[in-house]
Jmol script that loads the backbone (N, CA, C; Angstrom):
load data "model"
ATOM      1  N   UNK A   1      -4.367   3.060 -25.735  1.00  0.00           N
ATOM      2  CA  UNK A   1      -2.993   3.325 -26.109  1.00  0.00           C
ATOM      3  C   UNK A   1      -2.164   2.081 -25.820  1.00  0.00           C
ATOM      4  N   UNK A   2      -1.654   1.766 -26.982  1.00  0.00           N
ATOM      5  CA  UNK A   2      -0.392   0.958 -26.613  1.00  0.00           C
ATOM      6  C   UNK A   2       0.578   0.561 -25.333  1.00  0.00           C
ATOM      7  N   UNK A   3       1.042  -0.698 -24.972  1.00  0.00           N
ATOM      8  CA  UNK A   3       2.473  -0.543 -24.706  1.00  0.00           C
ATOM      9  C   UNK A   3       3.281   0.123 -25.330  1.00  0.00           C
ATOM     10  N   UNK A   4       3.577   0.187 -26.466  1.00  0.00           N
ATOM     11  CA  UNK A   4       5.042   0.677 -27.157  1.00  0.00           C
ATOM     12  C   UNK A   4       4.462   2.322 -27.169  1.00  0.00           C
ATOM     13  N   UNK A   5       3.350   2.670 -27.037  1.00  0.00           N
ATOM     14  CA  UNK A   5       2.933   3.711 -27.478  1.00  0.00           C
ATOM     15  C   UNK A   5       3.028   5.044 -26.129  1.00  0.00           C
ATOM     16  N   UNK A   6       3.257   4.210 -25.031  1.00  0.00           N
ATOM     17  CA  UNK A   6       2.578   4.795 -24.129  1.00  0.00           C
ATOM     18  C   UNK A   6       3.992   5.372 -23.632  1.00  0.00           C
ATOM     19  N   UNK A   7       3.986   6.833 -23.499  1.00  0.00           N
ATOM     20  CA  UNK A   7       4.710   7.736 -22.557  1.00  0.00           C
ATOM     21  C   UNK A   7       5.778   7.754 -21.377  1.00  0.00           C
ATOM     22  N   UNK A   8       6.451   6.932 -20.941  1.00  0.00           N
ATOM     23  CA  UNK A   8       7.278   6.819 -19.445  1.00  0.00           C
ATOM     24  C   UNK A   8       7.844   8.063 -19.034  1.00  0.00           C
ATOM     25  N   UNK A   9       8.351   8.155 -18.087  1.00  0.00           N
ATOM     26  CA  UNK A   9       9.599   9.087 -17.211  1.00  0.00           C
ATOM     27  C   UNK A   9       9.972   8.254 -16.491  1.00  0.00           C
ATOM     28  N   UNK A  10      11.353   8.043 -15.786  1.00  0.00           N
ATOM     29  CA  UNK A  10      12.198   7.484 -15.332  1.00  0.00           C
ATOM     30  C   UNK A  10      11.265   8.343 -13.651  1.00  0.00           C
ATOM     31  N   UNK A  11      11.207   7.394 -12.435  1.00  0.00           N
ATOM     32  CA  UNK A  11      10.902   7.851 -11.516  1.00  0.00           C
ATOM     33  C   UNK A  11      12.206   6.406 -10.459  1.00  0.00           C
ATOM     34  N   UNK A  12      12.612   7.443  -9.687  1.00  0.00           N
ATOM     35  CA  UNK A  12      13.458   6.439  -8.535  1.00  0.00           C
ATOM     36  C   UNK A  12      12.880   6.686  -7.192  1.00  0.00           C
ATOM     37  N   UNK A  13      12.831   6.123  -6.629  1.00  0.00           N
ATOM     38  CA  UNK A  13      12.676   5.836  -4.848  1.00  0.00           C
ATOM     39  C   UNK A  13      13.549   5.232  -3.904  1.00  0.00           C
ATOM     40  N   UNK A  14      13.423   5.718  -2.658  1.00  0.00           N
ATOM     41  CA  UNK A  14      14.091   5.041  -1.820  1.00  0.00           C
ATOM     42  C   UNK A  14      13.439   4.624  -0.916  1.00  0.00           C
ATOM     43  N   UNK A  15      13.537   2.957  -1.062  1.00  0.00           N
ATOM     44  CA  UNK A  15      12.782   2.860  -0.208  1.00  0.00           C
ATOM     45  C   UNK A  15      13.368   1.564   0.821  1.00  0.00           C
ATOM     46  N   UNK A  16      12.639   1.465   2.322  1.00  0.00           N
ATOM     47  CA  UNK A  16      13.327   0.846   3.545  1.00  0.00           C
ATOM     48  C   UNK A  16      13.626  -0.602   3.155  1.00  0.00           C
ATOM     49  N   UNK A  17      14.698  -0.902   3.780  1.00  0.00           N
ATOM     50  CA  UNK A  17      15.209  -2.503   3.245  1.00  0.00           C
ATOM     51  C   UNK A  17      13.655  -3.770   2.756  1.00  0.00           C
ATOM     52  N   UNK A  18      13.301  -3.383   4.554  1.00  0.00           N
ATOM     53  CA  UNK A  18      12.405  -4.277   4.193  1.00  0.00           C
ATOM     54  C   UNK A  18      11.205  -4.504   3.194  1.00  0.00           C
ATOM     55  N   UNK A  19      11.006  -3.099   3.065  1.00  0.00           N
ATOM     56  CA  UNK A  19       9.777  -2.936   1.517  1.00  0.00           C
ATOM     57  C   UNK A  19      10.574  -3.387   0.486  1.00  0.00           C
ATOM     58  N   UNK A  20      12.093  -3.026   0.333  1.00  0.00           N
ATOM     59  CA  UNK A  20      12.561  -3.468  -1.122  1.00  0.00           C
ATOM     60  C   UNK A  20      12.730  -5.010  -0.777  1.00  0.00           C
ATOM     61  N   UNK A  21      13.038  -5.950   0.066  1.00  0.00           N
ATOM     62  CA  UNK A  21      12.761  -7.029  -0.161  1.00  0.00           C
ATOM     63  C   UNK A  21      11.716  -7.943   0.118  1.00  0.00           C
ATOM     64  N   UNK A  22      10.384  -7.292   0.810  1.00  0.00           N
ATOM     65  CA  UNK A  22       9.312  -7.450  -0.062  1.00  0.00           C
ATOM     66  C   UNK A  22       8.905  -7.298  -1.170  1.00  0.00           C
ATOM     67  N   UNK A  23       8.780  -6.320  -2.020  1.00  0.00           N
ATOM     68  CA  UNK A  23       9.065  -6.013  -3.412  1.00  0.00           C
ATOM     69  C   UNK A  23       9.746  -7.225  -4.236  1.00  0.00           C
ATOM     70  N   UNK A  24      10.793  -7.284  -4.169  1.00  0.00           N
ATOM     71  CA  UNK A  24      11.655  -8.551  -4.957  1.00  0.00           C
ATOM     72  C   UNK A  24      11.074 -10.243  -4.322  1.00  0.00           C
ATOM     73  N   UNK A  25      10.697 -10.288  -3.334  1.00  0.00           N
ATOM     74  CA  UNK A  25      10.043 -11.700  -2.709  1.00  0.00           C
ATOM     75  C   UNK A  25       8.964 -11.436  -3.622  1.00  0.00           C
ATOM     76  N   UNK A  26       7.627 -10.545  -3.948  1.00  0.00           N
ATOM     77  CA  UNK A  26       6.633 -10.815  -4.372  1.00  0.00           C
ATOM     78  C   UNK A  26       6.748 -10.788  -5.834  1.00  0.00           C
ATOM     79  N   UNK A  27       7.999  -9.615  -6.200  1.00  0.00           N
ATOM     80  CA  UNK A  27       8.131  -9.673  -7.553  1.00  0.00           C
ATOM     81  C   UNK A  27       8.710 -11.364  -8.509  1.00  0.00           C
ATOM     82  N   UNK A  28       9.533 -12.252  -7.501  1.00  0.00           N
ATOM     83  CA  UNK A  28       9.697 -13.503  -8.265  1.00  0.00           C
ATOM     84  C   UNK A  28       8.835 -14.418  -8.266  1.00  0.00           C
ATOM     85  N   UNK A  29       7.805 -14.417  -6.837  1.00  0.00           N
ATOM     86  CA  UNK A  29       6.998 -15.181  -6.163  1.00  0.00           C
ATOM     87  C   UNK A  29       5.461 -15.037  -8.119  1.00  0.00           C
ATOM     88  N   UNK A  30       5.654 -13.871  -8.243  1.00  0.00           N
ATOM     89  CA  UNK A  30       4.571 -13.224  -9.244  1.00  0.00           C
ATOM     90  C   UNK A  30       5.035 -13.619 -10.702  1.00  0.00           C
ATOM     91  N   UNK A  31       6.471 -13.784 -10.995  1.00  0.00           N
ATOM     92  CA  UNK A  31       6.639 -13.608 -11.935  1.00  0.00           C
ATOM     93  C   UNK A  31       6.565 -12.451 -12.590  1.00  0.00           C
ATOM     94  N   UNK A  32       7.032 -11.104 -11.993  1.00  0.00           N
ATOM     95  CA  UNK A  32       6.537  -9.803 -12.345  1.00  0.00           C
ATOM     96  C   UNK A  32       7.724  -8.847 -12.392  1.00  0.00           C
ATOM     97  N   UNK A  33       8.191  -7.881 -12.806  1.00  0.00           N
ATOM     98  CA  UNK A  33       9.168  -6.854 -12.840  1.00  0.00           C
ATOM     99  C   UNK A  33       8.743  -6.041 -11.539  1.00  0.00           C
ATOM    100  N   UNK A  34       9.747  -5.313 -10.522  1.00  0.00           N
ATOM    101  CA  UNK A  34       9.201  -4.874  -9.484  1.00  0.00           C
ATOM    102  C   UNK A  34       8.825  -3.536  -9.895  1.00  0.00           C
ATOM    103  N   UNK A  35       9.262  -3.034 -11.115  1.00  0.00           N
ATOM    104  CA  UNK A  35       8.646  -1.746 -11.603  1.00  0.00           C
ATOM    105  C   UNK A  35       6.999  -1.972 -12.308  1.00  0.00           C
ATOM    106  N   UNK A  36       6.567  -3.277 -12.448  1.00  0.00           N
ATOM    107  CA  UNK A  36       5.308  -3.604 -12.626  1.00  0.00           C
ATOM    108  C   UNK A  36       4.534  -3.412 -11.709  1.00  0.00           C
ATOM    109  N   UNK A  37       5.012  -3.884 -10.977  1.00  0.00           N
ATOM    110  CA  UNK A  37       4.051  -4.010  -9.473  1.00  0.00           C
ATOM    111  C   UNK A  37       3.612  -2.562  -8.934  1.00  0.00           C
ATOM    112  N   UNK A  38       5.256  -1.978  -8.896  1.00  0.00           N
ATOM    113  CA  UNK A  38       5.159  -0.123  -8.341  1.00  0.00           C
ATOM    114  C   UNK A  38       3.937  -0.213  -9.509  1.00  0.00           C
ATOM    115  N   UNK A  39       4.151   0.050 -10.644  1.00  0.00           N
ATOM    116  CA  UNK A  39       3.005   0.693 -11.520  1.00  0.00           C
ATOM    117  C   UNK A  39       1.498  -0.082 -11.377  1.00  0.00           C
ATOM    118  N   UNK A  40       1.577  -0.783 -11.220  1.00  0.00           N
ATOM    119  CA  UNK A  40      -0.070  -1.511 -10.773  1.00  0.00           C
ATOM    120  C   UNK A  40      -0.185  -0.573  -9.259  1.00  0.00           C
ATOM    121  N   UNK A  41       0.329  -0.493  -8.593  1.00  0.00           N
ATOM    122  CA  UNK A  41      -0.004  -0.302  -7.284  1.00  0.00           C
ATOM    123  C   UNK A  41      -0.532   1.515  -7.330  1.00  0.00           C
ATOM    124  N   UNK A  42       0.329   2.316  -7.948  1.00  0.00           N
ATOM    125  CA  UNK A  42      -0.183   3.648  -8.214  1.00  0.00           C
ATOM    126  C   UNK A  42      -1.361   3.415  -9.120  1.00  0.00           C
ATOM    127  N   UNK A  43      -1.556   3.047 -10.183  1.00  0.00           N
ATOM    128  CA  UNK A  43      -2.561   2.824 -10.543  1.00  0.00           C
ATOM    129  C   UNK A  43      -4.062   2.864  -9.916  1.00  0.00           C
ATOM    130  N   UNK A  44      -3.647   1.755  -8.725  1.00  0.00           N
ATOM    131  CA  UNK A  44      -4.814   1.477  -7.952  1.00  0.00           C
ATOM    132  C   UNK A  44      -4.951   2.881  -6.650  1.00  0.00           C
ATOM    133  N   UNK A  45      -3.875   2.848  -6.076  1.00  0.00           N
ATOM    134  CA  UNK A  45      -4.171   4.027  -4.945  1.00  0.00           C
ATOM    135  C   UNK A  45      -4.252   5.328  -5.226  1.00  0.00           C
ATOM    136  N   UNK A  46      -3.771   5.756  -6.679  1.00  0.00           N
ATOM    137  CA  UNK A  46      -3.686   6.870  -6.663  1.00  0.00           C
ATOM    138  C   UNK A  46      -5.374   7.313  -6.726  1.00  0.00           C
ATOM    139  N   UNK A  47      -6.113   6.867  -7.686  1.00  0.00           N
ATOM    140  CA  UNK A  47      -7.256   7.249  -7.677  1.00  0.00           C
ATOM    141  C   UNK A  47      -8.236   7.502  -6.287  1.00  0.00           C
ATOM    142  N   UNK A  48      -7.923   6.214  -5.166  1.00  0.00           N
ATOM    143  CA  UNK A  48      -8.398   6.391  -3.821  1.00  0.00           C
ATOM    144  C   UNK A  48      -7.828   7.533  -3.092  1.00  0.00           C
ATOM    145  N   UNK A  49      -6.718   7.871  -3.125  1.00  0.00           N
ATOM    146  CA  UNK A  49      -5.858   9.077  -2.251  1.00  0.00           C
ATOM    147  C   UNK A  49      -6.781  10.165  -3.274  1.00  0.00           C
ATOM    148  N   UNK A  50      -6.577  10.624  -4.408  1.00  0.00           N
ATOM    149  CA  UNK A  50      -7.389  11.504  -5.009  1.00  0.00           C
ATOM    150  C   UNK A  50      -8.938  11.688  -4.339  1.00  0.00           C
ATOM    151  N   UNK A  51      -9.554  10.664  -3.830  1.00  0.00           N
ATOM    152  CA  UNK A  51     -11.226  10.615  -4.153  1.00  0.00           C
ATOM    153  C   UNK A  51     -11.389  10.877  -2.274  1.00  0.00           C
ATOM    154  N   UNK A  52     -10.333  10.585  -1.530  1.00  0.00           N
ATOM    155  CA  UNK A  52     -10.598  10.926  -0.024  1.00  0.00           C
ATOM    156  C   UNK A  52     -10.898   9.848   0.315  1.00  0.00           C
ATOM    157  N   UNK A  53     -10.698   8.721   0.090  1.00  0.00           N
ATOM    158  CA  UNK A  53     -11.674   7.393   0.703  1.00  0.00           C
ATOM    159  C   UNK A  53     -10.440   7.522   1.672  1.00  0.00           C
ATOM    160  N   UNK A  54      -9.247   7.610   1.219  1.00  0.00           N
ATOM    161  CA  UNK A  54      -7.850   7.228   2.042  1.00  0.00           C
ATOM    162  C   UNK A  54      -8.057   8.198   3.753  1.00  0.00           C
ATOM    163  N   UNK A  55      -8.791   9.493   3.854  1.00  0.00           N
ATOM    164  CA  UNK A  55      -9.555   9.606   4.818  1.00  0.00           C
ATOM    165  C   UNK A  55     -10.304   9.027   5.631  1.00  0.00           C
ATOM    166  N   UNK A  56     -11.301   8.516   5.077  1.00  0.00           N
ATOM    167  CA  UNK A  56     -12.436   7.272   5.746  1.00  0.00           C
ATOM    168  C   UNK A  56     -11.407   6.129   5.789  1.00  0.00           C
ATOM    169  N   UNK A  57     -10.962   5.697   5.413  1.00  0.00           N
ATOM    170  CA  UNK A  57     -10.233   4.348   6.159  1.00  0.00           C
ATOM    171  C   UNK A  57      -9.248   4.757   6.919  1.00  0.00           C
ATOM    172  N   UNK A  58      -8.561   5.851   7.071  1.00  0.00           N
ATOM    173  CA  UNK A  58      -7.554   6.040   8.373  1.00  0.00           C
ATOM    174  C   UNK A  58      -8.486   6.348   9.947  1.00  0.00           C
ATOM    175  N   UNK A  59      -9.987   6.948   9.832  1.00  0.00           N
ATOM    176  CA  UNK A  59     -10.770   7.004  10.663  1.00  0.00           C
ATOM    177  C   UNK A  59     -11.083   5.614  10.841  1.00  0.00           C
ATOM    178  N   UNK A  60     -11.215   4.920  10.024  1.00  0.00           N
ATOM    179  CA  UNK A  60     -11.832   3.783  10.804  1.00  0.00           C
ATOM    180  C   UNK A  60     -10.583   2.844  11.279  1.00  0.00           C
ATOM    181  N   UNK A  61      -9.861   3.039  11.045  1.00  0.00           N
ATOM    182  CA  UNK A  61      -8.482   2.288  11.165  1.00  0.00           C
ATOM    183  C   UNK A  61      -8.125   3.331  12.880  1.00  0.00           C
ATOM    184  N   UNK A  62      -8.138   4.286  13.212  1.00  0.00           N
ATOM    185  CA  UNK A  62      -8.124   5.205  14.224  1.00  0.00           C
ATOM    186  C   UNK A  62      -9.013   4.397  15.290  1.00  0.00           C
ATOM    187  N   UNK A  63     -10.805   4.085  15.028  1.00  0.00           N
ATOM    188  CA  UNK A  63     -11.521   3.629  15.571  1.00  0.00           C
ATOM    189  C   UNK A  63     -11.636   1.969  16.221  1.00  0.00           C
ATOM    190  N   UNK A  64     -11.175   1.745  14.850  1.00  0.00           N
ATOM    191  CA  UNK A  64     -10.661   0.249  15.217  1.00  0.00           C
ATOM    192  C   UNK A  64      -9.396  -0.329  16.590  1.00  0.00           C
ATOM    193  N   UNK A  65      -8.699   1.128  16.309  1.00  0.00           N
ATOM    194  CA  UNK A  65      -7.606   0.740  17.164  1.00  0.00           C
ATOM    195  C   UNK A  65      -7.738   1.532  18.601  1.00  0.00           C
ATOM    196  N   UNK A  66      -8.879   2.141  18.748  1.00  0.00           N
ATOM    197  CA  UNK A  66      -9.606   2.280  20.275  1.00  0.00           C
ATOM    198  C   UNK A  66     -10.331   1.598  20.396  1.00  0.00           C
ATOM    199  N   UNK A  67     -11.008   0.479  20.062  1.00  0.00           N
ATOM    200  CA  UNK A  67     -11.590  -0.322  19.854  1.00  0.00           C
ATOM    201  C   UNK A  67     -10.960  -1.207  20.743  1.00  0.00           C
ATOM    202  N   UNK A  68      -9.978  -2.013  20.129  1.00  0.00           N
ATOM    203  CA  UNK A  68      -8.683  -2.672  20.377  1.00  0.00           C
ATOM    204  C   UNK A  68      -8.408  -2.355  21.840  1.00  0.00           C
ATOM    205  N   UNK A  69      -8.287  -1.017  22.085  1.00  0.00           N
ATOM    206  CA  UNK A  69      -7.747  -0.963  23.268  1.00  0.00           C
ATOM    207  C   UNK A  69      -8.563  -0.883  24.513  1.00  0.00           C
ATOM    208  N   UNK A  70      -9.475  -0.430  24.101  1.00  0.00           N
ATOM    209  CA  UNK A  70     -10.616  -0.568  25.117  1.00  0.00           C
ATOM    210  C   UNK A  70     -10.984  -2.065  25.342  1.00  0.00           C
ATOM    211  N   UNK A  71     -10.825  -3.072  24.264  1.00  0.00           N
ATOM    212  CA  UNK A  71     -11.226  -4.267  24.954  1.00  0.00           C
ATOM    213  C   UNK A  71     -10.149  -5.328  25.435  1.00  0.00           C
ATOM    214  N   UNK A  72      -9.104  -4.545  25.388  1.00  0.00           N
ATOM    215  CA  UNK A  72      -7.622  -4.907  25.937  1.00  0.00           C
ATOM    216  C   UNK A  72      -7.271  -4.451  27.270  1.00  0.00           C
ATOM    217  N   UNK A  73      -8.567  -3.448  27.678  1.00  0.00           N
ATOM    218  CA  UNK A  73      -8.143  -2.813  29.010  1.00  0.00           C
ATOM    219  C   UNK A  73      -9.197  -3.684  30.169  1.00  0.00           C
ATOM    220  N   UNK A  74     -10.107  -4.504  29.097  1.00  0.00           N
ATOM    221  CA  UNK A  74     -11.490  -5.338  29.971  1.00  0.00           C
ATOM    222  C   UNK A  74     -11.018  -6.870  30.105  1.00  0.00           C
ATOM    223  N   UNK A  75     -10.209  -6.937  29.379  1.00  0.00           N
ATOM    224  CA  UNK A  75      -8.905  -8.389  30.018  1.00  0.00           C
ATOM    225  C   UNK A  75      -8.255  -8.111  30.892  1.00  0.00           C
ATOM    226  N   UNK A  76      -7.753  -7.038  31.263  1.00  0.00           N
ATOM    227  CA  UNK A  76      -6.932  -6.537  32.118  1.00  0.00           C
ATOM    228  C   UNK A  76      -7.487  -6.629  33.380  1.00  0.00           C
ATOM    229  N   UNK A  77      -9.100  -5.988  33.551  1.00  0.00           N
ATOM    230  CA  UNK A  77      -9.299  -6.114  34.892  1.00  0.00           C
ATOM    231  C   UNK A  77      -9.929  -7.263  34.718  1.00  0.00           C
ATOM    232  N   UNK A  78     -10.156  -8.019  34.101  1.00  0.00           N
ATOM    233  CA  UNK A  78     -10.822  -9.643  34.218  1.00  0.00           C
ATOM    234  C   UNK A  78     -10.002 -10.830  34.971  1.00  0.00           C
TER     235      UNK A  78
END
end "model"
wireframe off; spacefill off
backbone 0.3
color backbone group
């Protein structure tokens, strides 16, 4: 399907200062519309949040960060 062909709805967000001027830093840095980027970015995560991977990486992201702390507690008594 087309660009011209293809379907929109108007979607708005609010979102925290600093994401929107990340957003606009990467959007000029890219040469890109920041409504491009939003749409590349659902694109890509939505399918992972759908499929559960977004599960397995918050566990390992969980693990990682006892990880972290456990070898932050072996400096401590060092």
């Amino acid at each position: 399907m087309g660009k011209s062909a293809m379907k929109t709805t108007r979607l708005e967000l609010k979102l925290p200062e600093e994401l929107r001027d990340h957003l606009r830093l990467v959007s000029q840095k890219c040469d890109l519309k920041p409504e491009q980027i939003a749409l590349q970015a659902l694109r890509y995560y939505l399918p992972i949040l759908e499929s559960g991977l977004h599960q397995e990486l918050a566990s390992w992201d969980r693990l990682s960060d006892e990880a972290l702390v456990n070898f932050e507690k072996t400096l401590e008594t060092d």
